[in-house]
C-alpha positions in Angstrom: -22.2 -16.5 -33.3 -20.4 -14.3 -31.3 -21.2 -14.7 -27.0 -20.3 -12.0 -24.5 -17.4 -9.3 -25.0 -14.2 -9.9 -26.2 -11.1 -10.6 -23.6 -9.1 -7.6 -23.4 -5.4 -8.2 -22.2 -4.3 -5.3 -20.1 -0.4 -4.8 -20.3 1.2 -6.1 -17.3 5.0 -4.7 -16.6 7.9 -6.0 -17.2 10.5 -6.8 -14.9 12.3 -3.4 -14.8 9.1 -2.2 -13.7 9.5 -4.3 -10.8 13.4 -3.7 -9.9 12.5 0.0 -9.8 9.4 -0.7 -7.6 11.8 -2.4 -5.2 14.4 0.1 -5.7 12.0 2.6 -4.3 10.7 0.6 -1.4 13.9 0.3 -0.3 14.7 4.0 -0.2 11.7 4.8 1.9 12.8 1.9 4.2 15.8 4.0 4.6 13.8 7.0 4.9 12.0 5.1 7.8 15.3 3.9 9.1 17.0 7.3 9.3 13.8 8.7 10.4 13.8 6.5 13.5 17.3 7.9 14.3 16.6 11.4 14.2 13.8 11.3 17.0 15.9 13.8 18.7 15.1 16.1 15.6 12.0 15.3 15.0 10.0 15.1 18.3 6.3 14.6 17.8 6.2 14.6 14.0 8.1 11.1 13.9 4.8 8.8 14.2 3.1 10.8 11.4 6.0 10.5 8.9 6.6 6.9 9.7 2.9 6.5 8.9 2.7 8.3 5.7 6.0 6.2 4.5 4.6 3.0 5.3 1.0 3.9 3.9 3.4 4.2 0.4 4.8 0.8 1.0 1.7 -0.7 1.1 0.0 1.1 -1.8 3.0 0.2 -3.9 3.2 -3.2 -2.4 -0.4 -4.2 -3.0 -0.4 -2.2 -6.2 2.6 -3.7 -7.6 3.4 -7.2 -6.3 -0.2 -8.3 -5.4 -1.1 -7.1 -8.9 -4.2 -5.1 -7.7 -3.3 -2.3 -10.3 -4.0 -4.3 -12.9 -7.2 -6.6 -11.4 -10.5 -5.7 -12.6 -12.2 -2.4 -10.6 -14.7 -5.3 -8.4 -11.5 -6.8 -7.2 -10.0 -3.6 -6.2 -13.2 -2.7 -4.5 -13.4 -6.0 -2.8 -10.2 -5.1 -1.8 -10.5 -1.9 -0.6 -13.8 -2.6 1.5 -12.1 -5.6 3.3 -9.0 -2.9 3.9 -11.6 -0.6 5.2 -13.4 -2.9 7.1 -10.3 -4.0 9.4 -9.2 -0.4 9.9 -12.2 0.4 11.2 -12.3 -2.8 13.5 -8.6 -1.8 14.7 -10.0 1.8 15.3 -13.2 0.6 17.3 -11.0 -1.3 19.3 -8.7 1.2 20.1 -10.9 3.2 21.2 -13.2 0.7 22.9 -9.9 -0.2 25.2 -8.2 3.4 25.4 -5.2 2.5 23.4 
């Protein structure tokens, strides 16, 4: 008598997978770095890269070390709405105060 599916182990990776995950957080943290020193350079476009480059963190953060790659798709959603929800909170009251 057989009851619900069968458990289906996803891979997880191994721990190289993790020294190169940090590997390349820590060359877009020089990226950020050296970014921040070439203001002169860069003028208005310095906010928008610094932006992008730490948008990556995250998503490789979250993805990797929080293990939300590998959760089930409800997770990630849960997830992702509460992500959504507190942007959009920061952006109301941003707005609401003229920030």
């Amino acid at each position: 008598m057989q009851q619900g599916q069968p458990v289906v182990e996803r891979a997880h990776p191994g721990p190289a997978t993790y020294v190169k995950v940090a590997v390349i957080l820590s060359i877009v943290t020089i990226i950020e770095v050296a970014t921040y020193y070439l203001v002169n350079y860069l003028h208005g476009a310095i906010v928008p890269i610094l932006l992008v480059l730490s948008a990556a963190k995250f998503v490789l953060v979250v993805g990797f070390y929080m293990h939300l790659k590998f959760d089930a798709p409800l997770l990630r959603g849960m997830f992702a709405w509460g992500m959504t929800v507190a942007i959009g909170i920061t952006l109301a009251m941003l707005a609401l105060y003229k920030l």
